[in-house]
N, C-alpha and C positions, 0 to 999 in steps of 0.2 A: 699178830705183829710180824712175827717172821716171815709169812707168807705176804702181806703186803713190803714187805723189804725186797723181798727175793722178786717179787712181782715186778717191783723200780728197779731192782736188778737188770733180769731178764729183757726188760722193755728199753731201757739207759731213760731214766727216768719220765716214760713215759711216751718217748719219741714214738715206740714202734705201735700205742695205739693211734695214731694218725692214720683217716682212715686210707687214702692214696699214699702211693707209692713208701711205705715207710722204713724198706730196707734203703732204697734210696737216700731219703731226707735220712736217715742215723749214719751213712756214710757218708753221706755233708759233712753234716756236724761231726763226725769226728775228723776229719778232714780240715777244718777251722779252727778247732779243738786244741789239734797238732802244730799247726802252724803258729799257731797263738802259743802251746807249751814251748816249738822251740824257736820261734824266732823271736817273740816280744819278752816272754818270759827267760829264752834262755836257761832254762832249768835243765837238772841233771837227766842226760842219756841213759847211763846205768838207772835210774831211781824211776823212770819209766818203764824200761826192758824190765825191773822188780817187778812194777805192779802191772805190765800188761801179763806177765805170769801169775801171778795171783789170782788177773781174770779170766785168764785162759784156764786155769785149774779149776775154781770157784766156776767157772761158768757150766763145767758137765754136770754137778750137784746141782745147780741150779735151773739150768734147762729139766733135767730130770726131774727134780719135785714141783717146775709148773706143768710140764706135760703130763705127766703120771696117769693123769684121768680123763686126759684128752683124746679124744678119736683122731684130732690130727694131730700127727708127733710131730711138726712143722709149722707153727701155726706165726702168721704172717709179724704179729706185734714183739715176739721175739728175735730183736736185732743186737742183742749184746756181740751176736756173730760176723757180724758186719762189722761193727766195732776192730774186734781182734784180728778181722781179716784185712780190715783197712789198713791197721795200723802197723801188720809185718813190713808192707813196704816203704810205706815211709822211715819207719823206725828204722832199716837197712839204707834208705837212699842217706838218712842224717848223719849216719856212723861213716859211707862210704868214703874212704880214702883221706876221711880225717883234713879235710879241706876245708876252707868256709863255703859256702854258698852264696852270689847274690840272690838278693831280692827277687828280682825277675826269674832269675833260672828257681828258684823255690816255689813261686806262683807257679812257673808253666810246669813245673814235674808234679809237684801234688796235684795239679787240673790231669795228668796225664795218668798217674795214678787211680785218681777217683773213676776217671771213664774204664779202662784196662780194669780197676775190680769190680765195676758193675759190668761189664760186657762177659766176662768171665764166670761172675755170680750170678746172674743170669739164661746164658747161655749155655752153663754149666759143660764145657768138656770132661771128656775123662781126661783123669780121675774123679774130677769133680762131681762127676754124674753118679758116679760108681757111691761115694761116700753118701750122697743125698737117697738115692735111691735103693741102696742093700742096707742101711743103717739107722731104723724108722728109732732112734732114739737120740739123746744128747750126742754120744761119740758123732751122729752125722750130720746134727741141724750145725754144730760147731767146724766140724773137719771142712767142709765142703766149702769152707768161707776160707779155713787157713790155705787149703788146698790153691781156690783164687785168686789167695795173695799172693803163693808161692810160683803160681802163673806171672804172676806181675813180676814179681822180680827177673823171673826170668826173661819174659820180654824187656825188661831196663838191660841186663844183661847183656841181651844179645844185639841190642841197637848199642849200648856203650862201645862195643869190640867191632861191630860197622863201622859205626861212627869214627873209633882211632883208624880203622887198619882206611880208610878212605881219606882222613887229616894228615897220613905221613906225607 
């Protein structure tokens, strides 16, 4: 029973055994997910940043005892990492400056989001490559995704401070 838990874990219920592109499609859906937690639902900020730390914690336990016996320690149907990695940016664009968002400007930033952490997941730059590549266990199937979130912000980042210093 546990291992089939941890297995709907691992997979986000199942999305990552799809058999095409399934890091992909689990960074959709959380991406819909998201937008659905905070603009229909409007639910609490903090009560999110809780539990995407509980999956980010839970999730090295967990990648760990489904890989354990696997030849590959990366194996494709495990996207809980996608998940976590998705969800740094948005989670920081939602909090940013404490503003409302329209509609539109929240469409076009998660579409911009989702490409920027698939091109980065992906394409893996360093760091990114470093964590996938030295780290054949949990700490890397997981880091390599926060890693390309953390690419993402940066990129919102540095187009926000274009963006103002070209609006004066």
């Amino acid at each position: 029973m546990i291992n089939y838990l941890n297995n709907y874990f691992v997979t986000m219920f199942g999305i990552g055994y799809i058999k095409k592109i399934p890091g992909t499609v689990s960074s959709f859906v959380t991406v819909v997910f998201l937008f659905i937690y905070f603009h229909y639902f409007d639910l609490s900020k903090s009560f999110f940043l809780f539990i995407l730390g509980l999956v980010f914690i839970y999730s090295f336990i967990a990648v760990n005892l489904y890989i354990k016996d696997k030849d590959n320690k990366d194996p494709k149907e495990v996207v809980i990492d996608e998940f976590i990695g998705q969800s740094i940016p948005i989670y920081l664009y939602e909090i940013a400056h404490g503003t409302d968002k329209t509609f539109n400007e929240s469409i076009y930033i998660y579409f911009v989001i989702f490409i920027l952490f698939r091109l980065f997941d992906i394409k893996k730059p360093f760091p990114v490559s470093y964590f996938d590549k030295n780290f054949k266990n949990s700490f890397g199937v997981v880091m390599d995704d926060v890693i390309a979130g953390l690419y993402v912000v940066l990129v919102l980042i540095i187009s926000m401070v274009i963006k103002s210093y070209f609006s004066l």
